[in-house]
N, C-alpha and C positions, 0 to 999 in steps of 0.2 A: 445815738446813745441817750440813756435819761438813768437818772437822779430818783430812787425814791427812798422815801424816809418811813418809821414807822414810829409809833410810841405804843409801848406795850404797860401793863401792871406787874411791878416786879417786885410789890412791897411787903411781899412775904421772905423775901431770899437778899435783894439786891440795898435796902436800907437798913440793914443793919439790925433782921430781923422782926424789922417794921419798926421799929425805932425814931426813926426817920419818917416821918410821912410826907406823904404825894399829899399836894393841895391843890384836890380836883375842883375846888371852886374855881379855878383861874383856866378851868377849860371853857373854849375848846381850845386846846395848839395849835400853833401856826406855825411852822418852818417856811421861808420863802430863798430862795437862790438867786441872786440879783447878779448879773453879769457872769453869770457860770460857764466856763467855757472848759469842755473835758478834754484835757492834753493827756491821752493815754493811747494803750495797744488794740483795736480792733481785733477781738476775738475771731478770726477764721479756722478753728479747730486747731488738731494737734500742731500743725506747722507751726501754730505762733508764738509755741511755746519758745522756740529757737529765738524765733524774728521777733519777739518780744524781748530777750535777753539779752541781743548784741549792743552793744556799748558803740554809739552810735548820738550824733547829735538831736536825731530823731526823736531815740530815746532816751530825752534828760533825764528820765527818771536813773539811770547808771550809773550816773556820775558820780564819781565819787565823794563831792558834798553831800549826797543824799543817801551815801551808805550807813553814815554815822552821827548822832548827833554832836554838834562840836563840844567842848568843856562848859562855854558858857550856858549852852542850852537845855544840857544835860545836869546843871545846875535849877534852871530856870521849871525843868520838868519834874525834878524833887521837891522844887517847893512847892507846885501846885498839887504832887499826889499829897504832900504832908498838910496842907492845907486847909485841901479842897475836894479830895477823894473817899469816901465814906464807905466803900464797900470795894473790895478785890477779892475778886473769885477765886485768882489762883494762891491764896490764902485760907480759901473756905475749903478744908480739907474735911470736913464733916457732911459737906454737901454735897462731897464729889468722891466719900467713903475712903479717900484715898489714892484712889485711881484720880489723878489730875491730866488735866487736856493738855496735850504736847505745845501748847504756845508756853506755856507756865513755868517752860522750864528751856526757853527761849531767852538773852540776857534783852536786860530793858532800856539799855542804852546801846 
């Protein structure tokens, strides 16, 4: 399994209509993964969709801690969008003419 990352230019749409600017002097970027180790489902086609699902030690991801975020964290995740979040797309209903991408209307806690 690997890990890749990318960084794109999004300072037309994703800043706030450029509002915001990218401070490309400070490139190039760097992303590094230091101890990464990937606990997830090996993809072997259709079956895994099953074998990925079952609720199993295997697969911690099921647990049910990790269905929901708890109150405190759900707290802790509004302060960072009200803080520190400058652009939500599924708020850009101008950009997406109105037709919005089905995450958007997915609840965020």
């Amino acid at each position: 399994m690997r890990v890749y990352s990318s960084l794109w230019n999004a300072d037309n749409w994703a800043t706030r209509g450029g509002l915001e600017k990218i401070d490309w002097n400070s490139a190039p970027f760097v992303a590094r993964y230091r101890n990464f180790r990937a606990r997830a489902c090996k993809w072997n086609g259709q079956p895994s969709i099953t074998k990925c699902a079952v609720n199993s030690p295997a697969n911690w991801w099921t647990s049910p801690v990790y269905k929901q975020l708890s109150s405190a964290k759900q707290g802790q995740m509004k302060w960072v969008r009200d803080n520190h979040m400058i652009y939500d797309y599924c708020r850009d209903f101008k950009r997406f003419n109105g037709n919005m991408p089905p995450e958007c209307f997915k609840p965020q806690f």
